[in-house]
C-alpha positions, -999 to 999 in steps of 0.1 A, spaced: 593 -116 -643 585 -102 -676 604 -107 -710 590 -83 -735 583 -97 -767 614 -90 -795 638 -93 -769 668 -116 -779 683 -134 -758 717 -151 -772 705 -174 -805 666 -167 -793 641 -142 -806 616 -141 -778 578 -139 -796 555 -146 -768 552 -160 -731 539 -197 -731 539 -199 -692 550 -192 -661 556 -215 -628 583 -215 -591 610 -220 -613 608 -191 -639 587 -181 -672 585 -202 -706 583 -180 -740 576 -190 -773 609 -185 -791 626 -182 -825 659 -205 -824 677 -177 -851 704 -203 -862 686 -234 -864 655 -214 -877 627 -227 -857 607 -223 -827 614 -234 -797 604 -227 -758 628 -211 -735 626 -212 -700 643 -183 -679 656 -185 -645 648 -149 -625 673 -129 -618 665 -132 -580 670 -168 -583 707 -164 -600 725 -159 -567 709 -193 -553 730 -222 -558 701 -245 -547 677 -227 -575 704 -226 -605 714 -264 -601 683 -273 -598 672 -254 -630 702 -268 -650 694 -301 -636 658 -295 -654 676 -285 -681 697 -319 -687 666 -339 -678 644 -324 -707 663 -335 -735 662 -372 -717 617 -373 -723 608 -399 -751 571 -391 -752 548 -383 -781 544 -345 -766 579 -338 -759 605 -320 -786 639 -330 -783 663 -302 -765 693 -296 -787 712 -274 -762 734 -278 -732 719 -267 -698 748 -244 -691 740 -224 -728 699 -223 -718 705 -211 -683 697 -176 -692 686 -156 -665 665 -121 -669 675 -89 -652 
């Protein structure tokens, strides 16, 4: 799975991938109405007719935000709004 850079996706301004793992790819984004950067993970669209795979990614999703560690950012968004999936 392959987001090209300049894609938008909702608020995000995709600039470059960060990562990629089982659950999806992680891009270096541009949040356009809070005006900063942010990473966005995105679910494949193979993935998006698993219920198993999508609750487990939103469950990821809700987790993040819960990470008090010196490395983490906080997650301003709801799972349901960053479960984005590619096509």
């Amino acid at each position: 799975m392959t987001v090209a850079t300049s894609t938008k996706l909702g608020l995000y301004g995709i600039h470059s991938p960060l990562g990629a793992g089982g659950m999806g790819g992680v891009y270096r984004a541009r949040d356009t109405c809070l005006d900063r950067t942010v990473a966005v993970k995105i679910l494949p669209a193979h993935f998006s007719p698993d219920p198993a795979r999508k609750l487990r990614f939103e469950r990821e999703a809700k987790t993040v935000p819960r990470w008090t560690t010196p490395t983490s950012a906080p997650s301003s968004m709801s799972a349901r709004r960053t479960a984005l999936t590619s096509r």
